[in-house]
C-alpha positions in Angstrom: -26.8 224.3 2.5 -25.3 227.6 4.0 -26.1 230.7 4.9 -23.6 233.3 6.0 -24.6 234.3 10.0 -21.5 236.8 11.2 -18.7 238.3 10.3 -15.5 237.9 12.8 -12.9 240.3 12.5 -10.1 238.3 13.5 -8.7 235.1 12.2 -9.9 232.4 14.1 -7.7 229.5 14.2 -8.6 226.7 16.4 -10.7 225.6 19.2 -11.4 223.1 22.0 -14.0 222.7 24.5 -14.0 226.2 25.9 -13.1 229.2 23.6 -12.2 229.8 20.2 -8.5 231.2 19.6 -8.1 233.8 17.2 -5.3 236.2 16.1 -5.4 239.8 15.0 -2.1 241.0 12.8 -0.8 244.5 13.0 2.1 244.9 11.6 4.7 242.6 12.9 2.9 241.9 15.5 0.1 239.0 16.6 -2.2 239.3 19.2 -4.0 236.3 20.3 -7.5 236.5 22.0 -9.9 234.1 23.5 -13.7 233.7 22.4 -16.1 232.6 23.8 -18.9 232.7 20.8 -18.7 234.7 17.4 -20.1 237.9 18.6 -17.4 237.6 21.9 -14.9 240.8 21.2 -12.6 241.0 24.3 -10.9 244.6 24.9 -7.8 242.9 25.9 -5.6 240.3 24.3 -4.0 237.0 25.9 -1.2 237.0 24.6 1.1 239.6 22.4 3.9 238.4 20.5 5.7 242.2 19.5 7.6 241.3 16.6 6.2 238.0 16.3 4.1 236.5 13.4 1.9 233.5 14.4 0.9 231.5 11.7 -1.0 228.4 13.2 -2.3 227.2 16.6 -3.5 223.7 17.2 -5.0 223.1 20.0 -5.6 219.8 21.8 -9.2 218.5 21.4 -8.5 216.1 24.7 -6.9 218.6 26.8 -9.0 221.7 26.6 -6.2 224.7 27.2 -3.5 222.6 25.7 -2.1 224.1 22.6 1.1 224.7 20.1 1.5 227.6 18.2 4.0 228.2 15.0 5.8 231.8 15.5 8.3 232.4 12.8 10.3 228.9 13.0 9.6 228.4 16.6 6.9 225.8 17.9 6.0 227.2 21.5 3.2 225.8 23.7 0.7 226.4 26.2 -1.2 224.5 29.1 -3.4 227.6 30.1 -5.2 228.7 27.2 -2.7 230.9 25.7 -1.8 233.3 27.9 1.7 231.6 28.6 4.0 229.9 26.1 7.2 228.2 26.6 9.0 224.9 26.9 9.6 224.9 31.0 6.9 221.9 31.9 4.8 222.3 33.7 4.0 226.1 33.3 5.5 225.9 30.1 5.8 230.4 30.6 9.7 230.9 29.8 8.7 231.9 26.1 11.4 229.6 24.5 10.4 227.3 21.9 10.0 223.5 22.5 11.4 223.0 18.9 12.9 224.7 15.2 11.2 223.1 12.3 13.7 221.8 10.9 15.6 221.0 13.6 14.1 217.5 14.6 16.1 214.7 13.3 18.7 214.6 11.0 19.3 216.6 8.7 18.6 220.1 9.9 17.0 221.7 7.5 15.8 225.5 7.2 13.4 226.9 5.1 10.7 224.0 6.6 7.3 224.7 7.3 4.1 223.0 8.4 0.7 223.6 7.4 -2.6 224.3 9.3 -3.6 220.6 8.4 0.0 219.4 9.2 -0.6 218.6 12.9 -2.7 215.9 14.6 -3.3 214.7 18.4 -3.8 211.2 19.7 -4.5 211.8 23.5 -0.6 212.6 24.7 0.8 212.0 20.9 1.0 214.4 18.5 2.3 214.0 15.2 3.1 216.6 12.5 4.6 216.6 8.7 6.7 219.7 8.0 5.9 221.3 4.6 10.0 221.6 2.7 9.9 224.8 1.1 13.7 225.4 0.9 14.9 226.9 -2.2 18.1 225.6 -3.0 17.1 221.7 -2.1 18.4 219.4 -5.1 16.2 215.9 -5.2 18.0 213.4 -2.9 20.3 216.0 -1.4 20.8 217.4 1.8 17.9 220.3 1.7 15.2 217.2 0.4 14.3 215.8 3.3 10.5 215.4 4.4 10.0 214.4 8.1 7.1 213.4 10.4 7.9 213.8 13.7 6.0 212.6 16.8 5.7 213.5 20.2 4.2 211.3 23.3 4.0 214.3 25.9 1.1 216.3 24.3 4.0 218.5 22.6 6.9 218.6 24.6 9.8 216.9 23.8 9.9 215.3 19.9 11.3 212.8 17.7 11.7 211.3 14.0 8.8 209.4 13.1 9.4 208.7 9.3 11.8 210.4 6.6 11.9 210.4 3.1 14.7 211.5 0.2 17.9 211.2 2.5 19.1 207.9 1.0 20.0 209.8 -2.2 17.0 209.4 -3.9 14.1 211.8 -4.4 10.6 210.1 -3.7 8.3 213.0 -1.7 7.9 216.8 -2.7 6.5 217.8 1.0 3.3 216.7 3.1 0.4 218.9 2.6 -1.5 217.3 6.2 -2.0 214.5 9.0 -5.0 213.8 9.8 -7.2 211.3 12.3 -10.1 208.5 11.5 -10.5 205.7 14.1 -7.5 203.9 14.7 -5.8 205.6 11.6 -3.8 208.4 10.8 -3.9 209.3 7.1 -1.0 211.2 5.5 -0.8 213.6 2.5 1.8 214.3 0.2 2.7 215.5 -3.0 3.4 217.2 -5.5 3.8 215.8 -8.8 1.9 212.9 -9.8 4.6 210.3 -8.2 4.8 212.0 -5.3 1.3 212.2 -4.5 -1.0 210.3 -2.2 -2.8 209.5 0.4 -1.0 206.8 3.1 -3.3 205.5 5.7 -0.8 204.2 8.9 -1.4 202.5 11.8 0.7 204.6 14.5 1.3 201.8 16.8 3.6 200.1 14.1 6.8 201.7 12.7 6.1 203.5 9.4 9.3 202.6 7.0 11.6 205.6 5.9 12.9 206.7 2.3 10.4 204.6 0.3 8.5 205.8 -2.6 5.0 205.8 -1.6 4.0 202.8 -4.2 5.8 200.5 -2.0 3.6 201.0 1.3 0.1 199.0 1.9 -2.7 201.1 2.1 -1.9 203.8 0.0 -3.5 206.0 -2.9 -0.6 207.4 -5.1 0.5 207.7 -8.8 -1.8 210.6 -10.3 -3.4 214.3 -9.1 -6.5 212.9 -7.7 -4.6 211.9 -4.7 -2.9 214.8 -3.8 -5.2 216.8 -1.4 -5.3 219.9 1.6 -7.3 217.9 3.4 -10.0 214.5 3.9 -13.3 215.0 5.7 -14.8 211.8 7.1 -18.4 211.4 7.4 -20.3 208.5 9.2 -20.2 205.1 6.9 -17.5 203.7 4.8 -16.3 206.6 3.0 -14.5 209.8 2.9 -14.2 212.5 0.9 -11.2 215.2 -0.8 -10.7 217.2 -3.5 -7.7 217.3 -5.7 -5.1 219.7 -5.4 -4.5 220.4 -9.0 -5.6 222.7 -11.7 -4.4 221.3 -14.5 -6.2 220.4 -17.6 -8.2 222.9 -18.2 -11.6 222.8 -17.9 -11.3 218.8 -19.0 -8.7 217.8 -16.5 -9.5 214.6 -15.1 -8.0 214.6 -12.1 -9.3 217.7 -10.9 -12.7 218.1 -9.0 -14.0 215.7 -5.6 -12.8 212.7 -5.0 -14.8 209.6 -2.5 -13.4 206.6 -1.5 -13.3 203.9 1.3 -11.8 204.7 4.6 -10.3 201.6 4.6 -8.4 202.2 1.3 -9.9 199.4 -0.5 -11.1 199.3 -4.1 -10.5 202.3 -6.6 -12.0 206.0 -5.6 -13.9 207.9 -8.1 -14.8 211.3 -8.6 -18.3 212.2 -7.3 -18.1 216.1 -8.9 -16.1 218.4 -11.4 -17.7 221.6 -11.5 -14.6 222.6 -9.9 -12.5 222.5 -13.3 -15.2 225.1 -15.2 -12.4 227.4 -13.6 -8.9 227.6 -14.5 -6.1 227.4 -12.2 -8.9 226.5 -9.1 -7.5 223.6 -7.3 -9.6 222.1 -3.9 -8.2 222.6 -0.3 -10.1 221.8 2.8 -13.5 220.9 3.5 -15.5 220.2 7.0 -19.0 218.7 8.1 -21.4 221.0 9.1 -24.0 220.6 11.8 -26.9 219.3 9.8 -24.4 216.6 8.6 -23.7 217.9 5.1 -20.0 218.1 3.8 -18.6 221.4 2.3 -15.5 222.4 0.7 -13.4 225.1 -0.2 -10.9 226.2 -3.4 -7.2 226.9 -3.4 -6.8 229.8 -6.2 -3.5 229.3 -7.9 -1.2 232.3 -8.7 -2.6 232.8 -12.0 -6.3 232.7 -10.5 -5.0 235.8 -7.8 -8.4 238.0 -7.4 -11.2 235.5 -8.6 -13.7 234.5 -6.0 -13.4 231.4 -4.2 -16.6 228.6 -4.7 -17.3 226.5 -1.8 -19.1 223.5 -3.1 -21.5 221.5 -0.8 -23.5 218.4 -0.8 -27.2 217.8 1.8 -27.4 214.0 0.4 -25.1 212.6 2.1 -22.5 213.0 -1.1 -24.4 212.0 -4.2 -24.9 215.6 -5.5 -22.6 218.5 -5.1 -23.7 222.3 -5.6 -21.8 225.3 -5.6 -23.0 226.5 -2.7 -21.0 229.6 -1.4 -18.9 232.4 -3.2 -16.1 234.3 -1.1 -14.8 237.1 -2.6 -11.0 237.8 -2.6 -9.0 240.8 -3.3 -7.3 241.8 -6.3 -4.1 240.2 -4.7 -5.8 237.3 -3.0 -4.5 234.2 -3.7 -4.5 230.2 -1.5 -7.0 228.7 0.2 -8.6 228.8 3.9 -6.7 228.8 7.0 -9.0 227.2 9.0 -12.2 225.4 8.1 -14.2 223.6 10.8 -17.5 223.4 12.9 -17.8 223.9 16.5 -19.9 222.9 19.2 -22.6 226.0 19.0 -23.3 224.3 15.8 -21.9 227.0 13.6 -19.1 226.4 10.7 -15.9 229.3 11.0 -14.5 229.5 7.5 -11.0 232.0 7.8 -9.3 233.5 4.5 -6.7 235.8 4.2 -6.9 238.5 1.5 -10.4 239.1 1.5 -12.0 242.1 -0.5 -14.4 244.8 0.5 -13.6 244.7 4.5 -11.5 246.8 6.7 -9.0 244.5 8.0 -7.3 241.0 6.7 -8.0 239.3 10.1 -11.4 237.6 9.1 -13.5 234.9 9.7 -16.9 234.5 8.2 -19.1 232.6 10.7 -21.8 230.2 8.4 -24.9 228.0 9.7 -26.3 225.0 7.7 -29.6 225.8 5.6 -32.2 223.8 4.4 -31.1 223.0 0.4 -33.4 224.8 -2.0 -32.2 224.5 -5.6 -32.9 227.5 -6.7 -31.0 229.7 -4.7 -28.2 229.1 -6.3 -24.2 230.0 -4.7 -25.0 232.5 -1.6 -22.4 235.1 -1.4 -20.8 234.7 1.8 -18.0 237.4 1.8 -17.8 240.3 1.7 -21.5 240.7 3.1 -23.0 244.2 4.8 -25.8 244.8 7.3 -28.3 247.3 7.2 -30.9 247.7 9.8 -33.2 250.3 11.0 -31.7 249.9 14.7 -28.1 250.7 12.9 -26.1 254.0 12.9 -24.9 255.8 9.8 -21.5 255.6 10.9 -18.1 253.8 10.2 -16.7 253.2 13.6 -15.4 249.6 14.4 -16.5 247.6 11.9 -20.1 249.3 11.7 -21.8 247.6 8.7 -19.2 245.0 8.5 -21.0 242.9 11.2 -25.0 242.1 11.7 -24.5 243.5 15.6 -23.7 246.8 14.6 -25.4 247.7 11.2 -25.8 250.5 9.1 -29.1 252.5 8.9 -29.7 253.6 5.6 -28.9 251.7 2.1 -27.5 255.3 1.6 -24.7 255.6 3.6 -24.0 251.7 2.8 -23.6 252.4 -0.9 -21.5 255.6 -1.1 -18.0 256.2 -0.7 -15.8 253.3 -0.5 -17.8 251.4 2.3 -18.9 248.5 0.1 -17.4 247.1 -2.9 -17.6 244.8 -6.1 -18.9 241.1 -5.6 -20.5 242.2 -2.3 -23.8 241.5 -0.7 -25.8 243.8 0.9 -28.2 242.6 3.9 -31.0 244.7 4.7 -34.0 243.8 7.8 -37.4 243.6 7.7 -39.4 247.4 8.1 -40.4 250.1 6.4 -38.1 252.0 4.2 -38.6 255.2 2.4 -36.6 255.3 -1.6 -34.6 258.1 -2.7 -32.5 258.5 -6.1 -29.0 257.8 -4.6 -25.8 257.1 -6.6 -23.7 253.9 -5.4 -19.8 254.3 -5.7 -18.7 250.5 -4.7 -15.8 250.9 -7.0 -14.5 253.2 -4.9 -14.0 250.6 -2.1 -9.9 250.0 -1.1 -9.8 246.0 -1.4 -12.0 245.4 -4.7 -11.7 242.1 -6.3 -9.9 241.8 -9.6 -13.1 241.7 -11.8 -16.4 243.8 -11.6 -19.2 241.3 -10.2 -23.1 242.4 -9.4 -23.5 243.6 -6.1 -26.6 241.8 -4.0 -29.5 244.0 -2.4 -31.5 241.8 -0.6 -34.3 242.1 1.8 -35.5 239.9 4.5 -37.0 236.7 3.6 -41.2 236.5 2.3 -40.5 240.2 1.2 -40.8 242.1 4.7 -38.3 244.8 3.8 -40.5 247.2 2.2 -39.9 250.1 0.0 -42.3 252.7 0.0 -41.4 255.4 -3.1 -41.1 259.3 -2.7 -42.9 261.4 -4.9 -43.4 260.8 -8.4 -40.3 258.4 -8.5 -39.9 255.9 -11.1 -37.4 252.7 -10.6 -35.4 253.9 -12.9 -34.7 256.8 -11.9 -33.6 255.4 -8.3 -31.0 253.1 -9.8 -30.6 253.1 -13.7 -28.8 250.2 -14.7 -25.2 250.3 -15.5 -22.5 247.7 -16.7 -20.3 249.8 -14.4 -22.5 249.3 -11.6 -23.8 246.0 -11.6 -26.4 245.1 -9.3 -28.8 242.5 -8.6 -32.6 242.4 -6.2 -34.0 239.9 -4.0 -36.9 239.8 -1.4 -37.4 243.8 -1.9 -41.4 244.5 -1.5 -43.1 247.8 -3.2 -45.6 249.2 -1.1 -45.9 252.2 -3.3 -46.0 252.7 -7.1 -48.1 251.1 -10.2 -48.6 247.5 -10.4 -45.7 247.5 -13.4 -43.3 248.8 -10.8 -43.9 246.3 -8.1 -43.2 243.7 -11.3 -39.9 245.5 -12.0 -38.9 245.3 -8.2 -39.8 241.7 -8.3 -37.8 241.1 -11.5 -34.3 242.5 -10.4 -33.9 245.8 -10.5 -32.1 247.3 -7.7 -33.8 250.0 -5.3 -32.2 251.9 -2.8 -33.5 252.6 0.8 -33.7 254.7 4.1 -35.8 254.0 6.8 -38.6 255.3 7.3 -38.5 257.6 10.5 
C-alpha cells in the first residue's frame, strides 16, 4: 500500500496549490520555508520568528498564498505565502496577531489551544474549535468553556460560533478537529464517553450553545468509538475514523477503525481492531492516498512513550485493513502525527515529532502508494538509510539520511552511531564487495525504547549483489546476535557455495562495499 520515497528534514505542515510550508525548530526559534517538491531545500528561510515557536499553519486551499499560523497564543496571518504576517489588511505585514486563543468571545480563557485538525475553510469562512487545556478549569466554571469561532474574511476579523459549559453545567471536555464533506462541517469532541462525538452541522444554520451533544440531530456520541483526531472521506456513502482510546486492553471494544455513513444515518461499525493487540495505542489521523486507498496513523499514549507507531491501510476500498507502515519513535516519543495528507505530485507527507535514529526532530517522511502484496508485511518507513554506489562516506547534511545524498558503503552506514535500532537500511542495485564489519546501531543518539531488528535490503529482483572476499563464510561477516538484531531482503550472492547463497536468501544479514 506504501512505500517510503524521501526523507524531508523539516516538518512540513500544510500546502496549497503552489508550495509546501514547512518549519525548521532551533531552539526558540521557527523558521518557515517554502517548497516546491520533497527534494526542494531552499538556503534561505521566508520567514523567522526569533523567539517564536510555530506550532500549526493552515493554509487556504481556495486562496493559494492565504494562510494562518499559531505562534505561542497568537493567530497571525498571511496573503503572500508567508513571508509577511500580521493583522493590517491588506498586507497583513505589521506582525501583530489577528487574535489570542482564548480571547474570542466570552469568557476569556487562557491556557486554550487548537489542534492541527482544529481549523477548516469554506471559501472566505473559516471556522476553528480551540482545544481547553487549562489546568485549574472546574466543570461548568469559568475556565470550562469550549468555543468554535468563525470567521467570514478568510481569517481576519472573528466571532462566537457555538459554546459549551458556560451555563453552569459541564457537557464538552475540548474539540479534538473541524473538518469539511459537501455541504457539511463535521465536529469532534471529547473526552470521556459523554462527551464524545462526532456532530455533523450545516454552517448556514445557527448551531445551538451549551447543549450536551445527545440533544443535537445528526450526531454520534455516548461511547469511545466516537471520539476521533480525525475522519477521512472517500468517494460513496461512507467515511472512515479511528477511535481515540486505548482502553480495554487488548479486548476493548471501542478501540480500533470505525465506518459509517456520511450522512449520519444508521449505526457505524468497526471495520478493524488490530489496533488494540497494543496497549495504550489509540488512532489519530488518517488521509487518502493517490491510488485511492485510505491510511491511518496511531496516537501513542504516555505509557506507550518509545514504541513504534503502526500505520494501518486498506487497497479495497475499506473491507480489509493491514498494518501497513511502522515509524519508529524515540525513547521519549510520544502523540500522534502533525500533519498527514497527500498533495498534488501524488505523494503522501506523513510529519512526527520525536522520531528516532535521525539527526534533527524537524521530519517528514515523504510515502508513495504501492501495489498491495500480502506478503510484505508492515514496511518500515522511519527511520530509513540510503546507500548507493554514487554516495559519499560522509556525514555532512543529512548524508545517508536522504535517498539524494547516500552513503557509499554498508560500512560506514553501520558503524558509529549513524543508524540505529528499528531502522531500515536501503541499499541500490550494483556490485558490492563483503568484508567482516561490526555494526554498533546501539550507539545511535535517538534509539527507540526497545531493541528491534534492523532491515538490510537490496534493490528489488535481487540486483544488489554481493560478491565475498576470500575464503569468507556468512558467518563470519555478521554472526547473529540478540544484541544486534538484524534481518535480509533482496541481497543476491554472486560468490560462495550453493548453501551460502541459501543462507543469504533465508535472512541472514551481509554487509557491503562497493565494488571499485
Amino acid at each position: 500500500m506504501i512505500e517510503v520515497k524521501h526523507w524531508m528534514p523539516y516538518r512540513v505542515m500544510d500546502r496549497d496549490a503552489n508550495y509546501l510550508y514547512a518549519i525548521r525548530h532551533e531552539g526558540d526559534t521557527s523558521s518557515l520555508y517554502r517548497l516546491t517538491s520533497y527534494d526542494h531545500e531552499p538556503t534561505t528561510p521566508h520567514k523567522v520568528w526569533p523567539g517564536g515557536w510555530c506550532r500549526s499553519i493552515w493554509c487556504s486551499p481556495d486562496y493559494p498564498g492565504t494562510m494562518l499560523a499559531r505562534i505561542h497564543q497568537g493567530i497571525y496571518k498571511s496573503v503572500d505565502g508567508g513571508v509577511n504576517w500580521g493583522n493590517n489588511a491588506p498586507s497583513f505585514d505589521n506582525g501583530s496577531a489577528v487574535f489570542i486563543l482564548g480571547a474570542v468571545g466570552e469568557p476569556v480563557l487562557a491556557n486554550t489551544g487548537v489542534l492541527q485538525e482544529g481549523v477548516c475553510w469554506d471559501g472566505d469562512n473559516v471556522y476553528m474549535c480551540e482545544y481547553n487545556v487549562n489546568t485549574v478549569r472546574e466543570d461548568g466554571g469559568i475556565n470550562d468553556a469550549v468555543k468554535v469561532i468563525k470567521s467570514t474574511d478568510r481569517g481576519t476579523t472573528w466571532s462566537l460560533a457555538a459554546i459549551w459549559n458556560t451555563d453552569g453545567n459541564h457537557y464538552v471536555r475540548h474539540m479534538h478537529g473541524i473538518q469539511k464533506h459537501g455541504a457539511y462541517l463535521y465536529l469532534l469532541f471529547g473526552d470521556y464517553d459523554y462527551e464524545s462525538g462526532i456532530l455533523r452541522w450545516d454552517p448556514t444554520q445557527p448551531l445551538a450553545s451549551n447543549q450536551p451533544l445527545t440533544a443535537y440531530a445528526n450526531c454520534w456520541t455516548g461511547a469511545q468509538r466516537y471520539r476521533t483526531g480525525g475522519i477521512v472521506f472517500p468517494p460513496g456513502d461512507f467515511m472512515y475514523w479511528t477511535a481515540d482510546s486505548s482502553g480495554g486492553g487488548t479486548t476493548g471494544t471501542e478501540r480500533g477503525i470505525w465506518k459509517g455513513r456520511k450522512d449520519m444515518t444508521g449505526t457505524p461499525e468497526r471495520v478493524d481492531n488490530k489496533m488494540a493487540e497494543f496497549s495504550r495505542h489509540s488512532g489519530w489521523t488518517g488521509c487518502i492516498l493517490a491510488n485511492g486507498d485510505m491510511v491511518f496513523g496511531e496516537f501513542l499514549e504516555v505509557e506507550a512513550v518509545g514504541d513504534p507507531i503502526y500505520l494501518y491501510g486498506t487497497h479495497d476500498g475499506g473491507t480489509t485493513w493491514e498494518r501497513c507502515g511502522t515509524w519508529g519513535a524515540s525513547a521519549e516519543g510520544r502523540g500522534g502525527s502533525e500533519n498527514f495528507f497527500t498533495w498534488k505530485d501524488g505523494l503522501t507527507y506523513f510529519c512526527k515529532v520525536a522520531h528516532s535514529g535521525k539527526a534533527s526532530d524537524n521530519g517528514t517522511v515523504v510515502l508513495q502508494p504501492k501495489a498491495y502484496n500480502a506478503a510484505e508485511g508492515s514496511r518500515i518507513i522511519h527511520p530509513v538509510y540510503w546507500v548507493a554506489r554514487s554516495g559519499q562516506d560522509d556525514d555532512a547534511n543529512f548524508r545517508g539520511q536522504l535517498p539524494t545524498r547516500p552513503w557509499r558503503t554498508l560500512e560506514h552506514a553501520l558503524t558509529g552511531n549513524r543508524v540505529t535500532y528499528g531502522a531500515r537500511v536501503l541499499m541500490s542495485a550494483g556490485r558490492y564487495e563483503a568484508e567482516p564489519i561490526a555494526p554498533q546501531w546501539a550507539a545511535n543518539t535517538k534509539p527507540p525504547k526497545s531493541v528491534a531488528s534492523v532491515l538490510i535490503e537490496g534493490a528489488p529482483s535481487e540486483s544488489t549483489a554481493i560478491a565475498l572476499s576470500g575464503g569468507t563464510t556468512l558467518a563470519d561477516i555478521v554472526a547473529p546476535s540478540p544484541d544486534m538484531p538484524r534481518t535480509l531482503r533482496n541481497l543476491r550472492l554472486i560468490a560462495g557455495s550453493v548453501s551460502e547463497l541459501q543462507q543469504s536468501k533465508s535472512g541472514v544479514a551481509v554487509m557491503a562495499r562497493p565494488v571499485i
